[in-house]
C-alpha angles and dihedrals in degrees: 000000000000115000095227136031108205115201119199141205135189150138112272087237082067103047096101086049097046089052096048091052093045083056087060105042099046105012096244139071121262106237120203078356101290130106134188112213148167094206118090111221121172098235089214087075084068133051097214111046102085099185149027118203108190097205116234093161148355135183136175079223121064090206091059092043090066100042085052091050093054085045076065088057092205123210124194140143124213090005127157133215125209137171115235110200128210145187106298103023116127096171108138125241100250089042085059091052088051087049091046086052092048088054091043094063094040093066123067116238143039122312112230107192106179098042111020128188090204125019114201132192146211110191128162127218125158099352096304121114109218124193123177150114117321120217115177128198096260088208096222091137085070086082085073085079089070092056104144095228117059150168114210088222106046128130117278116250084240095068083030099064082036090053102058087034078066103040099042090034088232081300101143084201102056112113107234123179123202100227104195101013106168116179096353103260094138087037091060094056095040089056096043091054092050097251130152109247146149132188143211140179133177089227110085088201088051090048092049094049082054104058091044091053098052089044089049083073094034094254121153119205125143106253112184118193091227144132112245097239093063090052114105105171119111124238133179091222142016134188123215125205108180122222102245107153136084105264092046106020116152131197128233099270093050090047087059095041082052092050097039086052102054086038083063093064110033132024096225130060140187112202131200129195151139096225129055099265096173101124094048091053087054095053087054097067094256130122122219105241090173146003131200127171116213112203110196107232111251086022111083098168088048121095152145128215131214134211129188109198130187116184113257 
């Protein structure tokens, strides 16, 4: 039995996007978005997974499953009890009370339904009943949308959390660096989550708005107002939103000198842009690992594309 089942959300213009970062934080793709996993992962790093269930038991018999669960002999005070349900349940709705009750009295201590100390959950999928430890995205991070200084056309906190859950492969440790961070809207997430990062641009205004907008929630990260060709740090990983709008467009050969200068201090690269760059990334010396498209909802003819590159 897997330690972990992961549940997922997300608008059908981000699926791509919600698969490709579930690749890359548990080495696996979630399927009719659920995953089993080993790996433990706090859904709140990421702005898709929608649920944790920490597996105490699970039974093909619903019978067995209770009498496992008093075997646990729970204790818990102040504790709740919901029913998660997933693709392929057709319990009703009063057979899942009478479950839940079944739980309840099988677990010593007061419920506490409005503020609980411990939420559990039943839930049903292929055949299996599954009963465990629930843990929700707490959605926090949605806080990061009133940032004082903004782009109107900056990335979304949802591909920016999936964005640093690629390119650190969900390892608190790994050094990133933000390559063209602009106002910090990769770096929020990144220091919400707990990652290492770090963060540079070329505009000293951009820089500043930046660093007021990471102190605004009380975040720390290095951001230098340099170009990236001057940067000689290393990093295990950098992301790479391209400049694309009016105010900060960039040609194509700023776009590779972009690229050839973060290549010369980290071997992995997630790139962002608004145009099919795929023959400039393989005159830079990269290989394409992995490739997702973002539409924005309401903008058809609006997208971002995303590159994963490994050096060759």
């Amino acid at each position: 039995m897997n330690k972990y089942i992961y549940s997922f959300n997300c608008d059908i213009t981000e699926r791509e996007l919600c698969t490709l970062e579930s690749k890359y934080i548990f080495n696996e793709e979630e399927k009719n978005k659920l995953l089993f996993s080993n790996i433990k992962v706090d859904p709140s790093s990421s702005a898709f997974i929608r649920n944790r269930l920490e597996l105490i038991s699970c039974s093909n018999d619903y019978s067995t499953l209770i009498n496992d669960i008093k075997k646990e002999s729970i204790c818990a005070e102040g504790f709740k009890i919901e029913y998660l349900v997933f693709d392929g349940d057709t319990t009703e709705y009063t057979d899942r009370l009478n479950k839940l009750r079944d739980i309840g009295y099988s677990i010593e201590g007061e419920p506490d339904y409005y503020k609980p100390t411990t939420t559990y959950a039943l839930c049903y999928y292929e055949g299996i009943w599954y009963f465990g430890v629930s843990i929700k995205n707490n959605i926090d991070w949605h806080k990061h949308k009133q940032k004082p200084c903004s782009f109107s056309n900056s990335i979304g906190v949802n591909i920016a959390k999936a964005l640093v859950n690629i390119a650190a492969k969900a390892n608190k440790e790994k050094k990133l660096l933000d390559a063209c961070c602009g106002v910090g809207t990769i770096m929020l997430e990144a220091c919400f989550a707990g990652n290492n990062i770090e963060g540079c641009d070329i505009n000293e205004k951009t820089c500043n708005n930046a660093r007021e907008n990471l102190s605004h929630f009380n975040y720390t990260a290095n951001i230098y107002h340099s170009d990236i060709k001057d940067i000689s740090k290393r990093y295990e990983a950098a992301i790479i939103d391209l400049p694309y709008n009016l105010f900060t467009s960039a040609t194509d050969t700023e776009i590779v000198n972009i690229i050839e200068s973060t290549a010369e201090i980290t071997d992995r690269l997630v790139i962002v842009s608004t145009s099919d760059i795929t023959n400039l990334i393989s005159n830079t010396g990269f290989r394409i690992s992995d490739y997702c498209s973002v539409s924005k909802s309401g903008k058809k003819n609006f997208a971002r594309k995303i590159w994963v590159c490994e050096k060759n």
